[in-house]
N, C-alpha and C positions, 0 to 999 in steps of 0.2 A: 569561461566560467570554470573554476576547480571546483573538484569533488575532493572532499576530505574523509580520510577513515574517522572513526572513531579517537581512533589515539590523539588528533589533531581537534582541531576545535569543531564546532557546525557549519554546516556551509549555509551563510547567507541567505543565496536563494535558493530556493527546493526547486529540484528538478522530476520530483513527482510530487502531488498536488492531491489536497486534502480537503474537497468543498464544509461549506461550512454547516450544512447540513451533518454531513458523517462526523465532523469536530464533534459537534454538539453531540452526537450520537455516541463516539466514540467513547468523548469524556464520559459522559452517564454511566456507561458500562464499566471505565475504566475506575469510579468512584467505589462502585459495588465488590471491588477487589479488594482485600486487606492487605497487600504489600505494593510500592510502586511498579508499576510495570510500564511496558512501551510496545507499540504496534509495528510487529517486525511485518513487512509485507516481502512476499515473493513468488516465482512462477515453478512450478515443476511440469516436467512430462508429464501427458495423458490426458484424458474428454478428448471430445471428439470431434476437436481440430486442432490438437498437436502436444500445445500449452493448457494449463490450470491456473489462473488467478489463487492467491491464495492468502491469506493474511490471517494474523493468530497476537495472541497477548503474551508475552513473554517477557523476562527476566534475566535472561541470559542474553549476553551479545558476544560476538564473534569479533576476531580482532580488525577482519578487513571489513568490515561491517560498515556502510556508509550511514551518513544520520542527519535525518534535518528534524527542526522543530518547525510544523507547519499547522496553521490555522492553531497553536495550543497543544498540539499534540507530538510526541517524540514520535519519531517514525525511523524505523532503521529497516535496511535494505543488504542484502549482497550485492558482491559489484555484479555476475553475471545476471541478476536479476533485474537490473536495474540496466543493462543492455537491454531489454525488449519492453519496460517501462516508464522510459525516459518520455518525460515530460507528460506522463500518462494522469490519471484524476481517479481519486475513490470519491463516488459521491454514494448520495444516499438517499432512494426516495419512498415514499409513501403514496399510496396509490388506492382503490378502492378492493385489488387485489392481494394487499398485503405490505408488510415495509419490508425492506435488501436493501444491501451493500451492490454497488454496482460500479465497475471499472471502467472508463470512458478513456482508450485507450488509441493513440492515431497511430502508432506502432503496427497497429495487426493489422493484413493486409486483409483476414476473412475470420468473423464469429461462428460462433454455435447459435442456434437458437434460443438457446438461455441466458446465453451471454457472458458464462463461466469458462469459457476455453477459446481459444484464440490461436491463430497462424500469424507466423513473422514471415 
């Protein structure tokens, strides 16, 4: 399977994965914005098991920037980010406790109890 930068066209199939739960979630949100934007997702250092989950609405893309359009939505990534969530899932649930975004990741080998931070 190739991964394409942005300068190149999309890739086919996504190799992070967007339920259609947070689609639907995503788009809602992304309606209530006044310019197009796209859901850059990525990890940084830190919580407290190593990694941070991390995803934001953004405008700006970077050149080595990977891109799929999945379930409906743009979704861009860096390449090293996209080492520790290859073939990972945003999903989205709703519970009696509250609604979140929640990363369903087979990558990490150990969670946080929250489920915001992760170990490779």
């Amino acid at each position: 399977m190739s991964i394409e930068s942005e300068s190149e066209s999309e890739s086919e199939s996504p190799i992070f994965h967007v339920s259609a739960q947070a689609a639907d979630k995503i788009k809602d949100l992304l309606a209530l914005e006044p310019q197009p934007l796209f859901l850059r997702v990525y990890i940084q250092g830190g919580g407290c098991s190593g990694f941070q989950y991390g995803f934001e609405f953004s405008e700006e893309s970077e050149q080595d920037d990977l891109r799929w359009n999945v379930e409906g939505v743009d979704v861009r990534m860096d390449p090293i980010s996209h080492q520790y969530l290859h073939e990972a899932t945003l999903d989205y649930e709703k519970s009696i406790m509250g609604e979140k975004f929640i990363f369903r990741n087979p990558n990490a080998k150990s969670t946080c109890g929250c489920g915001s931070s992760f170990s490779a």
